[in-house]
PDB file with SEQRES, HELIX, SHEET and CRYST1 records, atoms N, CA, C and O in Angstrom:
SEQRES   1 A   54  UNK UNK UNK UNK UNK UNK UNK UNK UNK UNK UNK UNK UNK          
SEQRES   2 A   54  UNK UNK UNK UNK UNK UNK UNK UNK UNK UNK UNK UNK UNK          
SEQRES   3 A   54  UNK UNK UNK UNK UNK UNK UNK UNK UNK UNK UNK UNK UNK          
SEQRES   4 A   54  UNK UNK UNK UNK UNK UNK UNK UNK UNK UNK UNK UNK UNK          
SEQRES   5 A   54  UNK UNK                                                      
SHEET    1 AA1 4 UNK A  20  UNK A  27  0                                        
SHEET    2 AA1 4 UNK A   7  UNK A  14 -1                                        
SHEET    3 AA1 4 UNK A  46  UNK A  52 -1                                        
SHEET    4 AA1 4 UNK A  36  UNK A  41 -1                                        
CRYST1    1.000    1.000    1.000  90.00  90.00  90.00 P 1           1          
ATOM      1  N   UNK A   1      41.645 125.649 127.290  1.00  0.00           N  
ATOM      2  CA  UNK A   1      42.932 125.648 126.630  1.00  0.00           C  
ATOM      3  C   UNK A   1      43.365 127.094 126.367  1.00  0.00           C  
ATOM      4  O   UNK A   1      42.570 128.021 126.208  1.00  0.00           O  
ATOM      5  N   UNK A   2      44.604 127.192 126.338  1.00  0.00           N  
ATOM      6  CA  UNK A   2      44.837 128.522 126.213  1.00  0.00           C  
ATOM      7  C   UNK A   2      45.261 129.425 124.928  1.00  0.00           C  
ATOM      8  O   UNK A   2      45.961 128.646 124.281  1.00  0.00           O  
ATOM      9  N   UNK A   3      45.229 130.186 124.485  1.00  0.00           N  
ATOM     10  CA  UNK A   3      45.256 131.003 123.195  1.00  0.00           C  
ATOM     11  C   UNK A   3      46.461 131.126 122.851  1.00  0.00           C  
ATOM     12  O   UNK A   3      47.375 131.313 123.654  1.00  0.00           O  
ATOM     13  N   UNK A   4      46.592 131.037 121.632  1.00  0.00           N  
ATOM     14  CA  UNK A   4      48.397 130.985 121.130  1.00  0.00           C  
ATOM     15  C   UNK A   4      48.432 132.484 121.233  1.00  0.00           C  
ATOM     16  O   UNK A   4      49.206 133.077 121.985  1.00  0.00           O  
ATOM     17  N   UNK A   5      47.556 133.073 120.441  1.00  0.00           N  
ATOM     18  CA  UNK A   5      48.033 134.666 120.273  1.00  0.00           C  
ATOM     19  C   UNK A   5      49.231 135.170 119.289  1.00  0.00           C  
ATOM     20  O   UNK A   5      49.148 135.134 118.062  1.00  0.00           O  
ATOM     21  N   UNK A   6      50.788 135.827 120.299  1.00  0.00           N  
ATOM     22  CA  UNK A   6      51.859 136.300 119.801  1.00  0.00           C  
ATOM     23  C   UNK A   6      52.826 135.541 119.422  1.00  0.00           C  
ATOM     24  O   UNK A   6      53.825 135.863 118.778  1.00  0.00           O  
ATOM     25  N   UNK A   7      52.373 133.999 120.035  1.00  0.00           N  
ATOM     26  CA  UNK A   7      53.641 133.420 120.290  1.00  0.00           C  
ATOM     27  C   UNK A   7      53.480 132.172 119.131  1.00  0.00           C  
ATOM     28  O   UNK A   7      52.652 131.305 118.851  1.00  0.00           O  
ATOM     29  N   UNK A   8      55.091 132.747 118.536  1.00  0.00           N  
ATOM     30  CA  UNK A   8      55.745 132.106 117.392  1.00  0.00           C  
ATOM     31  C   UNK A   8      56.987 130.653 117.635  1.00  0.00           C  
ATOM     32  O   UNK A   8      57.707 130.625 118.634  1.00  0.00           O  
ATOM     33  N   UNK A   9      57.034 129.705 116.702  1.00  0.00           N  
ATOM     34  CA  UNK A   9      58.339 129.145 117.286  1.00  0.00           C  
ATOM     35  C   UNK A   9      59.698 129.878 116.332  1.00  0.00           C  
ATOM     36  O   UNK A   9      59.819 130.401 115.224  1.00  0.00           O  
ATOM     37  N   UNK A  10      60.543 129.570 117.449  1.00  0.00           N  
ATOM     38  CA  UNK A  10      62.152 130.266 117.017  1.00  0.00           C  
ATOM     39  C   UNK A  10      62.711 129.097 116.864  1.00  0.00           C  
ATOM     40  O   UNK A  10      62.384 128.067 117.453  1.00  0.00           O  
ATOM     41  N   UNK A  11      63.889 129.270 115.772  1.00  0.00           N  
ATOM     42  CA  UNK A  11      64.957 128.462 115.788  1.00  0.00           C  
ATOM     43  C   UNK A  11      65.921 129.073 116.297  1.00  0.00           C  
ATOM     44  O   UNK A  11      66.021 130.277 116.060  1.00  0.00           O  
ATOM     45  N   UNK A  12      66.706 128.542 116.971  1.00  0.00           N  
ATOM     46  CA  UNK A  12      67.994 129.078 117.593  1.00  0.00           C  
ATOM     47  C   UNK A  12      69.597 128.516 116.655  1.00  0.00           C  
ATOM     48  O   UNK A  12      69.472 127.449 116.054  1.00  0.00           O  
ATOM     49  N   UNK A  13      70.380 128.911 116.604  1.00  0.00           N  
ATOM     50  CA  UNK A  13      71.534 128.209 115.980  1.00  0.00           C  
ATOM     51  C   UNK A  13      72.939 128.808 116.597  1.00  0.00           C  
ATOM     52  O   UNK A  13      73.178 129.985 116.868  1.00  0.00           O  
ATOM     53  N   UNK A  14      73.743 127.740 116.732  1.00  0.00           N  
ATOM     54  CA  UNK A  14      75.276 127.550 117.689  1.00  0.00           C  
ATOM     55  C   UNK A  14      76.048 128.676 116.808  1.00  0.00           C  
ATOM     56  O   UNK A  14      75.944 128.795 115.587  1.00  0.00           O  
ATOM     57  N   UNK A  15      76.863 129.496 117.688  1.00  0.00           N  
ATOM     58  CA  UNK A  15      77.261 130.380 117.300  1.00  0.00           C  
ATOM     59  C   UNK A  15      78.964 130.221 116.297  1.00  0.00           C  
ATOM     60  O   UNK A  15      79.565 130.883 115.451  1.00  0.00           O  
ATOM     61  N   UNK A  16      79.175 128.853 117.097  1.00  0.00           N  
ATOM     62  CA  UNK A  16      80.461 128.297 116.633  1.00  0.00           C  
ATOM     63  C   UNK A  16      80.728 127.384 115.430  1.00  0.00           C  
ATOM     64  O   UNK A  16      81.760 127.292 114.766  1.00  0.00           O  
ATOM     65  N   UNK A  17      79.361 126.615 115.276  1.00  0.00           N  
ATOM     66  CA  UNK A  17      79.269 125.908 114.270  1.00  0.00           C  
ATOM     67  C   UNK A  17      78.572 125.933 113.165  1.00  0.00           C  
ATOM     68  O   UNK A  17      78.832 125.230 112.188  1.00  0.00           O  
ATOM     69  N   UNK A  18      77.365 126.980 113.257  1.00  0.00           N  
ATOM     70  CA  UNK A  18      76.455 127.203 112.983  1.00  0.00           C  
ATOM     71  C   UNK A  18      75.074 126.246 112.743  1.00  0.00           C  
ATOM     72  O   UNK A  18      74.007 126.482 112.177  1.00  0.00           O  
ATOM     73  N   UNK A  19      75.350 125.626 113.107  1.00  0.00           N  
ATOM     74  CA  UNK A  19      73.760 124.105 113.434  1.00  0.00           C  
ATOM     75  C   UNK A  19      72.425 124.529 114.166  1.00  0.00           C  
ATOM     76  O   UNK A  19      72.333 125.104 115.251  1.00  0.00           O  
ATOM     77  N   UNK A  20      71.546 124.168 113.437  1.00  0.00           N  
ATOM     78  CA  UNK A  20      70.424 124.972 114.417  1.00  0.00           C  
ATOM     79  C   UNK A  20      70.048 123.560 115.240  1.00  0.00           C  
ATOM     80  O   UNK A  20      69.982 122.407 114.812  1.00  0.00           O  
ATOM     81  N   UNK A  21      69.808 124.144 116.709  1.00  0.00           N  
ATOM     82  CA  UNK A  21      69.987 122.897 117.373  1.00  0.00           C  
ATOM     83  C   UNK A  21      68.860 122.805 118.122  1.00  0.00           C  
ATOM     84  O   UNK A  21      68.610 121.648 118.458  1.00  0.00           O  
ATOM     85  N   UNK A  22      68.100 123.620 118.494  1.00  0.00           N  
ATOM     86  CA  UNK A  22      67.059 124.193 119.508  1.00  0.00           C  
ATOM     87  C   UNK A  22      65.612 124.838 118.794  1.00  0.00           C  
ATOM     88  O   UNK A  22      66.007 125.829 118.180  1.00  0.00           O  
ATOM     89  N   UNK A  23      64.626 124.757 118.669  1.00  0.00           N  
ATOM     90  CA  UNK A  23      63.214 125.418 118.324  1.00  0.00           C  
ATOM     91  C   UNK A  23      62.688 125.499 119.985  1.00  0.00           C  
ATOM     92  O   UNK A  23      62.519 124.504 120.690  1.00  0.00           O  
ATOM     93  N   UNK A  24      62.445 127.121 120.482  1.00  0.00           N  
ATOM     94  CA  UNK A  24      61.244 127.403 121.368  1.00  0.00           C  
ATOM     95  C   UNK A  24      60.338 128.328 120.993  1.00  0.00           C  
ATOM     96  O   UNK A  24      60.578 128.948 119.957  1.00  0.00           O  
ATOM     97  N   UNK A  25      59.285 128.582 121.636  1.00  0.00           N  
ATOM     98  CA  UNK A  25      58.414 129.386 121.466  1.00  0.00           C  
ATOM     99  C   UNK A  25      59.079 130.919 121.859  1.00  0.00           C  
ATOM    100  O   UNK A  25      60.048 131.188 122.570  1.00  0.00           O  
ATOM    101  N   UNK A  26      58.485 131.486 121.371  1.00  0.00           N  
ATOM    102  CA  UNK A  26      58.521 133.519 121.854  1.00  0.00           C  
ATOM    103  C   UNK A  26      57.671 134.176 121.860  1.00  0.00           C  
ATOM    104  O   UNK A  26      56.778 133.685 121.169  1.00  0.00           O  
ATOM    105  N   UNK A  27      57.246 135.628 122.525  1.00  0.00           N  
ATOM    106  CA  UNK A  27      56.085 136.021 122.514  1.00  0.00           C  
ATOM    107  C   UNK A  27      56.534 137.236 121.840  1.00  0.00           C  
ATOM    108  O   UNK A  27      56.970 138.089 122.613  1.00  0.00           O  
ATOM    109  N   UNK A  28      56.539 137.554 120.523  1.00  0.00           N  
ATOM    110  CA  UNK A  28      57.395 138.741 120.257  1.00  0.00           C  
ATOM    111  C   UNK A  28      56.473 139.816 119.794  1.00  0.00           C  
ATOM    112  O   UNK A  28      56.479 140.553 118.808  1.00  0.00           O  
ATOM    113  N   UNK A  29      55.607 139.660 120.906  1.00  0.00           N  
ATOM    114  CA  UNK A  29      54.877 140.998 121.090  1.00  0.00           C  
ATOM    115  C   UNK A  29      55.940 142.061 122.323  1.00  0.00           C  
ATOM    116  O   UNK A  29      56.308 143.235 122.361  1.00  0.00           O  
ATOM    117  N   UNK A  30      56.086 140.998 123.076  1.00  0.00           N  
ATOM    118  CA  UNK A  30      56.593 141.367 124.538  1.00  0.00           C  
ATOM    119  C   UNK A  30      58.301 141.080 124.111  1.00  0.00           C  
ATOM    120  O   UNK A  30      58.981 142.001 124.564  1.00  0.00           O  
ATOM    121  N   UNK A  31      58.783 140.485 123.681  1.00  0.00           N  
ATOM    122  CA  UNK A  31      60.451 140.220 123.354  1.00  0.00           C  
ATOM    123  C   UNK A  31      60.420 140.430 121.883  1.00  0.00           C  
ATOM    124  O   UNK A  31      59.983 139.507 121.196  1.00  0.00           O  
ATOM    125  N   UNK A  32      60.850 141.584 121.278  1.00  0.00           N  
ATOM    126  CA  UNK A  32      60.705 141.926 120.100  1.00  0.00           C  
ATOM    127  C   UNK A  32      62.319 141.758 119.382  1.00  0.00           C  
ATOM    128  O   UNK A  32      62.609 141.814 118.186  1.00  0.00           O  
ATOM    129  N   UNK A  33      62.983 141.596 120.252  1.00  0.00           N  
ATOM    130  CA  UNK A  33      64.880 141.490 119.897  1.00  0.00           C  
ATOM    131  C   UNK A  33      65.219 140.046 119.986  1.00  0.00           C  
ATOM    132  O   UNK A  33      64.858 139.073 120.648  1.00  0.00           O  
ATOM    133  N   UNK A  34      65.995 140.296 119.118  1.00  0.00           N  
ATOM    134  CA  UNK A  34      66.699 138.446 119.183  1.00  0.00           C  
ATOM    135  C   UNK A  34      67.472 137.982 120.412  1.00  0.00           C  
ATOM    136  O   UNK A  34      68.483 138.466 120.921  1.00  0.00           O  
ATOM    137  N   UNK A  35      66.837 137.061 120.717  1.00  0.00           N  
ATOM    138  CA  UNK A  35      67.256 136.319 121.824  1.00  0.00           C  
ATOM    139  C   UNK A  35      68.712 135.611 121.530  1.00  0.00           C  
ATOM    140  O   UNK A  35      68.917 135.249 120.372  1.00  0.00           O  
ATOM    141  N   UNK A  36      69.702 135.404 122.490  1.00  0.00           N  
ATOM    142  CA  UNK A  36      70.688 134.758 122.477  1.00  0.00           C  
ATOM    143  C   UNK A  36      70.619 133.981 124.246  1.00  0.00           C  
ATOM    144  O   UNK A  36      70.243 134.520 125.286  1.00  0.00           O  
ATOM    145  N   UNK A  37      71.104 132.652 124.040  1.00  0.00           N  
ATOM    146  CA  UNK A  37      70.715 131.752 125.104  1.00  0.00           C  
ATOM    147  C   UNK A  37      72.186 130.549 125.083  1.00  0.00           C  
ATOM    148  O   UNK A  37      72.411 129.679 124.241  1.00  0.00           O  
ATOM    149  N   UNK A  38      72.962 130.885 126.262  1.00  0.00           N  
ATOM    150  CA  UNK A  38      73.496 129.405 126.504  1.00  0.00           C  
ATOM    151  C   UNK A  38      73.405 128.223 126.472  1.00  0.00           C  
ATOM    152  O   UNK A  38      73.187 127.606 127.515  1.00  0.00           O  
ATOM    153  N   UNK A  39      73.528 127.659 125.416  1.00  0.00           N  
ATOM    154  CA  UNK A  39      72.774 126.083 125.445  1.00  0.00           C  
ATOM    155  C   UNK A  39      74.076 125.084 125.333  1.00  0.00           C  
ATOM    156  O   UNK A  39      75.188 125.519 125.033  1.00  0.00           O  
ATOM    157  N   UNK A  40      73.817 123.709 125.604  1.00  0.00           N  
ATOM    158  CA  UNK A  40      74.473 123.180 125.021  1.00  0.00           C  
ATOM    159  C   UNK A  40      74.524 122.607 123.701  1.00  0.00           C  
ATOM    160  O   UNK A  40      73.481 122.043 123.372  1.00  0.00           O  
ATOM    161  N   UNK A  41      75.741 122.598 122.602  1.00  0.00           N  
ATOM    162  CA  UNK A  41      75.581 122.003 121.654  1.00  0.00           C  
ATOM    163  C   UNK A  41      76.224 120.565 121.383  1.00  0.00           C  
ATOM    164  O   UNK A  41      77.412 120.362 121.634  1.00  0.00           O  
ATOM    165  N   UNK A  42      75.374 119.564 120.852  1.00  0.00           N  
ATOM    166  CA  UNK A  42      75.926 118.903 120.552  1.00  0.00           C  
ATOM    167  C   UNK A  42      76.939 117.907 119.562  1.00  0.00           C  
ATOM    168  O   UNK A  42      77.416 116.772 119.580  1.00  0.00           O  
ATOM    169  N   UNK A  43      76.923 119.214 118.632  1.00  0.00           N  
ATOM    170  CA  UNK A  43      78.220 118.986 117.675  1.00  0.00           C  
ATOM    171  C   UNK A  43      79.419 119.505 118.065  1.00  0.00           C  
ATOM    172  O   UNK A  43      80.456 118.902 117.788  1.00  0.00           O  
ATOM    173  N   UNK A  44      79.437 120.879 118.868  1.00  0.00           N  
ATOM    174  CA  UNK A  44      80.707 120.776 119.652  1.00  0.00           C  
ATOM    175  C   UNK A  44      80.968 120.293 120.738  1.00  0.00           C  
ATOM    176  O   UNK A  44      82.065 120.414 121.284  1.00  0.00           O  
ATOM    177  N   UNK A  45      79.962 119.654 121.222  1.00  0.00           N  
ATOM    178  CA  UNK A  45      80.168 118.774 122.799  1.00  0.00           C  
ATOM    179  C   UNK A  45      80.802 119.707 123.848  1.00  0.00           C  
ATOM    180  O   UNK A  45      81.711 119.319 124.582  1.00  0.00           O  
ATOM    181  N   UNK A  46      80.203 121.161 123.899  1.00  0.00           N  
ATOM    182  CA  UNK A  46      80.281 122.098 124.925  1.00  0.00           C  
ATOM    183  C   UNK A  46      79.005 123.129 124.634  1.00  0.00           C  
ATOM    184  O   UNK A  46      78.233 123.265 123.684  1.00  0.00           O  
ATOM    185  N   UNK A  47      79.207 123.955 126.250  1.00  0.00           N  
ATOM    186  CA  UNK A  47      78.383 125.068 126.278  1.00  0.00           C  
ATOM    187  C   UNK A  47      78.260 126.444 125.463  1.00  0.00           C  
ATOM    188  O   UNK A  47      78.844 127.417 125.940  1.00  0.00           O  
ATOM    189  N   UNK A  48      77.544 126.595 124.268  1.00  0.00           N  
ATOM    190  CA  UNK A  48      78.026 127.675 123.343  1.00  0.00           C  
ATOM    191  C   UNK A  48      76.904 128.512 123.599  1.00  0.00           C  
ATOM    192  O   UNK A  48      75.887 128.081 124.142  1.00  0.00           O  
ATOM    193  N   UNK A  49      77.087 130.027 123.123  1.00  0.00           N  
ATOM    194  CA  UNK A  49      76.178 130.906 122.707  1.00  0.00           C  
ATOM    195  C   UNK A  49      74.968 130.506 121.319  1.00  0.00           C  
ATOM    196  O   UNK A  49      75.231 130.564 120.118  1.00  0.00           O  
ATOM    197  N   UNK A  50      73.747 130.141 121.891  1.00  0.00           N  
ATOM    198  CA  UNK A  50      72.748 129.647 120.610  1.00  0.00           C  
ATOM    199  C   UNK A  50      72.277 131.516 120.370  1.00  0.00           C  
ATOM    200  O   UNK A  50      72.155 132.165 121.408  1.00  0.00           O  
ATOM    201  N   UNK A  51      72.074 132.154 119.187  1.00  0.00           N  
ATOM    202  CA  UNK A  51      71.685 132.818 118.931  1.00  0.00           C  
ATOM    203  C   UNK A  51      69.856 132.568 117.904  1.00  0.00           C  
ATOM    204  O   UNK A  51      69.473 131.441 117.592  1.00  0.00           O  
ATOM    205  N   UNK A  52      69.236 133.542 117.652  1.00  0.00           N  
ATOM    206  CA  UNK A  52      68.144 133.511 117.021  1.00  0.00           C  
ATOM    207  C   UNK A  52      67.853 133.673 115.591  1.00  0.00           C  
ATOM    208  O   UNK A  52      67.815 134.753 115.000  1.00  0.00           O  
ATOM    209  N   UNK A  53      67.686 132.721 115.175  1.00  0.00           N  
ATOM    210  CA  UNK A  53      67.734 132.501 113.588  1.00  0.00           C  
ATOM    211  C   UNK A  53      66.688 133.490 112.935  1.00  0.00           C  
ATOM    212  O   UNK A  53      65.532 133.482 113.359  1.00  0.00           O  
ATOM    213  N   UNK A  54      67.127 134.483 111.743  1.00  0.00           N  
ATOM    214  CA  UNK A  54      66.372 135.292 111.219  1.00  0.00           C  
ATOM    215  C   UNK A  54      65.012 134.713 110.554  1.00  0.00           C  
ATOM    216  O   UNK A  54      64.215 135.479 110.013  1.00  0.00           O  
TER     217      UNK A  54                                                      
END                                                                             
């Protein structure tokens, strides 16, 4: 099995609505800046900017 190590889970949240809609993992040894990711949301029922919850 493999070693967790660096990697944390993130919440992500819609930039338009503000809903956190998404949790992934990160390795923020190696990605130390906040991620921002196209996702879809589904409270606005379109493609928004998910940003990385502090």
């Amino acid at each position: 099995m493999a070693k967790v190590g660096n990697r944390n889970q993130v919440t992500f949240v819609c930039s338009e609505c503000k809903e956190e809609n998404y949790r992934l993992s990160k390795n923020k040894k190696n990605n130390p800046e906040r991620l921002e990711i196209s996702k879809y949301c589904p409270r606005c029922q379109k493609h928004t900017v998910h940003k990385e919850k502090k």
